[in-house]
Residue, then its C-alpha position, 0 to 999 in steps of 0.5 A: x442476511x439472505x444468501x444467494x443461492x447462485x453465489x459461492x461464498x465470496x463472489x461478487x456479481x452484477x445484476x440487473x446495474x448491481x454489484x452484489x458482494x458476498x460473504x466469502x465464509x458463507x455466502x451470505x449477501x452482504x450488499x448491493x450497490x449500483x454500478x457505474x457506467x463510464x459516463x458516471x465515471x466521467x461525471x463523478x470527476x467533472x463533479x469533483x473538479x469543482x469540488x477541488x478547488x473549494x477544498x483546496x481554497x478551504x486552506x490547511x486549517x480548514x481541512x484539517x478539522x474536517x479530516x480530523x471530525x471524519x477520523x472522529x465519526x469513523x472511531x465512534x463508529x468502529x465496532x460497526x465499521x469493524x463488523x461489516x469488514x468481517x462479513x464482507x471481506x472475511x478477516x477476523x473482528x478483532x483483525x478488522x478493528x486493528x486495521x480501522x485503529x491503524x486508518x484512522x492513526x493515518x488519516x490523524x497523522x496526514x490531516x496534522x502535517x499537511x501543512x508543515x510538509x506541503x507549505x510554502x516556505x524558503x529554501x536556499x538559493x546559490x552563491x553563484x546567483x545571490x540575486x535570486x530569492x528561492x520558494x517552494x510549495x506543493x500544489x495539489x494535483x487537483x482530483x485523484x483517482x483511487x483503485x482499492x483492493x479487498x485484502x485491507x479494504x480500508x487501510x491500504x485505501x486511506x494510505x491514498x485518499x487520507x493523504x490526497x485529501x489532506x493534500x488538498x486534492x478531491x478523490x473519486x475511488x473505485x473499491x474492490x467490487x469484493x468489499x464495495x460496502x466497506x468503501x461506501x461506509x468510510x464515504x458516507x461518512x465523509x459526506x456527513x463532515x463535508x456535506x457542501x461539495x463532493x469531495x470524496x466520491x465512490x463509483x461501483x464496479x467490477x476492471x471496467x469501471x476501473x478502467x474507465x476511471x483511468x480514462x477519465x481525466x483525473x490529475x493522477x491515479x493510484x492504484x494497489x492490486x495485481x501486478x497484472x492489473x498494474x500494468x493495465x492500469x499503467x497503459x491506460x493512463x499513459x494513453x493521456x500521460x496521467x501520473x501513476x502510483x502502483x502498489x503491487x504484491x510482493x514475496x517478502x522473506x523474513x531473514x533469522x540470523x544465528x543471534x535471533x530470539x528465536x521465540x519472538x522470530x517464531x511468533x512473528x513469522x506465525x504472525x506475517x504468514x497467517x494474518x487475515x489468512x495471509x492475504x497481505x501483499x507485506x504477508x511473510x512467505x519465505x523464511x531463511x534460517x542461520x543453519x546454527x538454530x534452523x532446527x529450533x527455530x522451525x519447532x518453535x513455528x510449527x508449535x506457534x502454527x499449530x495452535x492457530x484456529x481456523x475460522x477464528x483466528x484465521x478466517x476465509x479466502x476472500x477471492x474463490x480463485x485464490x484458493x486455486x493458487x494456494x492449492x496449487x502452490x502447496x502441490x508443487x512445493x510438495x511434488x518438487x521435493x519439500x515436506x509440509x511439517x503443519x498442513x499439506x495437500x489437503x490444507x485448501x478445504x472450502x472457503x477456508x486453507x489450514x496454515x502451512x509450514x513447508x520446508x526443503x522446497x527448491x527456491x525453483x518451487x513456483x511456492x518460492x518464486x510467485x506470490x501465494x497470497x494465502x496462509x503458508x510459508x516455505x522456510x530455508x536453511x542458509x549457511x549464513x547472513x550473506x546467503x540469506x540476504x542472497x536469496x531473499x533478494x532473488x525475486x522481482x518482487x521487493x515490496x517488504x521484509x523482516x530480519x530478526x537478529x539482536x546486533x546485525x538487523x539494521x545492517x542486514x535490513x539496509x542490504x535487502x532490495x526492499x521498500x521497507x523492512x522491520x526489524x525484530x518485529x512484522x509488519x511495523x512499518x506500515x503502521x507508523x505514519x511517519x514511514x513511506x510506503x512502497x515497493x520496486x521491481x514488480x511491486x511497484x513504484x511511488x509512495x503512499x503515508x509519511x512525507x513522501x505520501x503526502x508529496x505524492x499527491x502534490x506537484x512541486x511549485x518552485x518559485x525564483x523571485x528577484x531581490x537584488x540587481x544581477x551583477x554582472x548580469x547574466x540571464x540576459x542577450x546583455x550581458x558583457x564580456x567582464x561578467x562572463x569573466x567575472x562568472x567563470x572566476x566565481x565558478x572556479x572558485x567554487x567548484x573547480x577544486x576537487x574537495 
């Protein structure tokens, strides 16, 4: 690869109708892909329009094979797939293959269930209306557009497309213009399975071809990034009433209550900081510890941090701005009062931050308050469970979280204001198919993998069939006196007791 000698590692430019994507470790280039236009934009969903409607008359079976044949292709594939997810996003090769393992897994797990979880079937009707035959079935909204980020450049993608497509839907997507040769790799892919329309399309670009793709008359938009971009994205849809999904960062703590294997709270809290540089929205970033094994608890991570390598195990900051936010989260933690036990004011050293343990940081600390997006965790002495779990909700954010105690972590788990929390592990939530994800507050709202992922891609269809005569007939200008009677006798009947 040749580097771009105009280009700090890890930007990403247009020139000339391309976008150039870097390596964020050493700038070297990595891809060029033409940029959209707003008519491109505009084209891509008309052509996908009619794409639609042959996928979805294709049927359950049918899609399922082909979804299944791309996972296939894209497994076969991995090591290559995995390589370019190193040199254009940054993260690790072995980070990399385990994030396709877990895309692939959904992806599998979407195309299998479909059909169980969307199908027509039978649902009770009323006592009160036994006339009435109940159906219901999800439709699919026709052609989603999808808004990917460049920290999973395909993990967090698939949680959108994987289960639109099984869904029934054709997808347009709009990768981060920082990993745009990741997203077109998957897509090609996908071309080679389904050759016969333009089922799954990729548009090129830096907001604006995002915005563009809100205006362009697709059924929904899904989008993951900055809660500032967001709320963009929000207000361009509205302006035609199209439905969102936003997945926005978060500031997920990790509680350690007094009865915690502490060894694995360590391990894991080393793990959720650090992982692809701590550039994870479900990142761990706060930390509160029973004050009985406060002290223990914080040698055991400082000893499990230390022993991380820089550029091997952790690798660089994909966005050259981030490092800015990191630096300067690491300065006011350390200017309001806190001690950095394992990197410090220096930690941001080119393309790369040193991972970073601060301790006594005021929960004022802009470290505690906004999201870092890089390697470093604050951890906090709390007196007790009811404290923790005070603290860990006093945010806007409530994306994801962990709890390691060996006989309170389901309990704890359920009072934190989040939309997922692992217990006595990181991170497992998201790697189970079965399990919505998803945030509140400032981390968004809908739903991507399991049922309710799947769902988001649909739109109910409820269906009432007569089978029988209305006796006494109601739903009609008809009716007569005896069956208002009649219908209030039954109601009392039925719901005038309070039990």
């Amino acid at each position: 690869m040749t580097t771009t000698a105009s280009l700090p590692p890890g930007a990403s430019v247009v020139e000339d109708g391309e976008l150039i994507s870097t390596n964020p470790a050493t700038g070297d280039e990595v891809a060029r892909l033409p940029v959209a236009s707003a008519a491109d934009v505009k084209a891509a969903v008309e052509r996908a329009r009619a794409a639609a409607a042959w996928w979805a008359g294709l049927g359950w079976r049918e899609r399922r094979r082909r979804l299944l044949a791309w996972r296939s292709l894209l497994v076969n594939r991995i090591e290559e797939l995995a390589e370019l997810i190193h040199r254009e996003g940054g993260k690790p090769v072995d980070e990399a293959l385990l994030e396709v393992v877990v895309s692939v897994d959904h992806a599998a797990w979407a195309a299998k269930h479909a059909r169980k979880v969307l199908g027509p079937r039978r649902v009770r009707g009323s006592l009160l209306q036994p006339e009435y035959a109940a159906h219901l079935e999800y439709q699919p909204y026709g052609v989603i557009g999808v808004i990917g980020p460049w920290n999973f450049p395909i993990f967090t993608p698939f949680g959108s497309i994987a289960y639109a497509l099984a869904a029934g839907n054709a997808v347009v997507f709009k990768p981060s213009e920082y990993t745009p040769a990741i997203g077109q790799f998957y897509v090609d892919a996908f071309a080679q399975i389904v050759p016969e329309h333009p089922v799954l399309q990729i548009v090129h670009g830096t907001g604006e071809v995002g915005a563009a793709l809100c205006r362009s008359g697709v059924d929904k938009l899904a989008f993951t990034g900055s809660g500032r971009t967001g709320a963009k994205v929000m207000a361009a849809c509205a302006e035609s009433l199209t439905p969102v999904l936003i997945e926005c960062g978060g500031k997920d703590a990790l509680i350690v209550a007094e009865d915690a294997d502490l060894d694995a709270a360590a391990e894991a809290a080393a793990w959720g900081a650090n992982f692809n540089a701590g550039q994870a929205c479900v990142g761990i970033e706060r930390a509160y510890v029973h004050e009985r094994v406060y002290d223990a608890f914080v040698a055991k991570l400082v000893a499990r941090t230390e022993q991380l390598t820089v550029g091997e195990q952790v690798g660089p900051i994909t966005m050259p701005g981030q490092r800015d936010i990191i630096a300067r989260h690491i300065e006011d933690a350390l200017s309001s009062g806190g001690r950095a036990l394992v990197g410090g004011p220096d930690s941001v050293r080119g393309a790369y931050v040193k991972p970073t343990v601060l301790v006594d940081v005021p929960e004022s600390s802009a470290a505690v308050r906004e999201e870092t997006f890089g390697p470093t965790i604050t951890v906090t002495k709390v007196a007790n469970v009811a404290e923790a779990v005070a603290l860990a909700n006093d945010t806007e954010y409530g994306l994801g979280s962990a709890v390691f105690s060996k006989r309170q972590g389901m309990a704890i788990a359920r009072r934190l204001r989040t939309g997922m929390t692992a217990v006595n592990s990181a991170f497992s939530f998201a790697v189970l198919p079965t399990l919505p994800f998803g945030g509140v507050g400032a981390s968004g709202f809908g739903r991507i993998h399991g049922e309710d992922g799947l769902r988001e891609f649909t739109r109910a269809k409820a269906i009432a069939r007569r089978r029988l005569p209305s006796i006494p007939a109601l739903l009609t200008f008809d009716r007569k006196p005896g069956g208002v009677k009649l219908a209030l006798t039954i109601v009392k009947l039925l719901h005038g007791r309070s039990r």
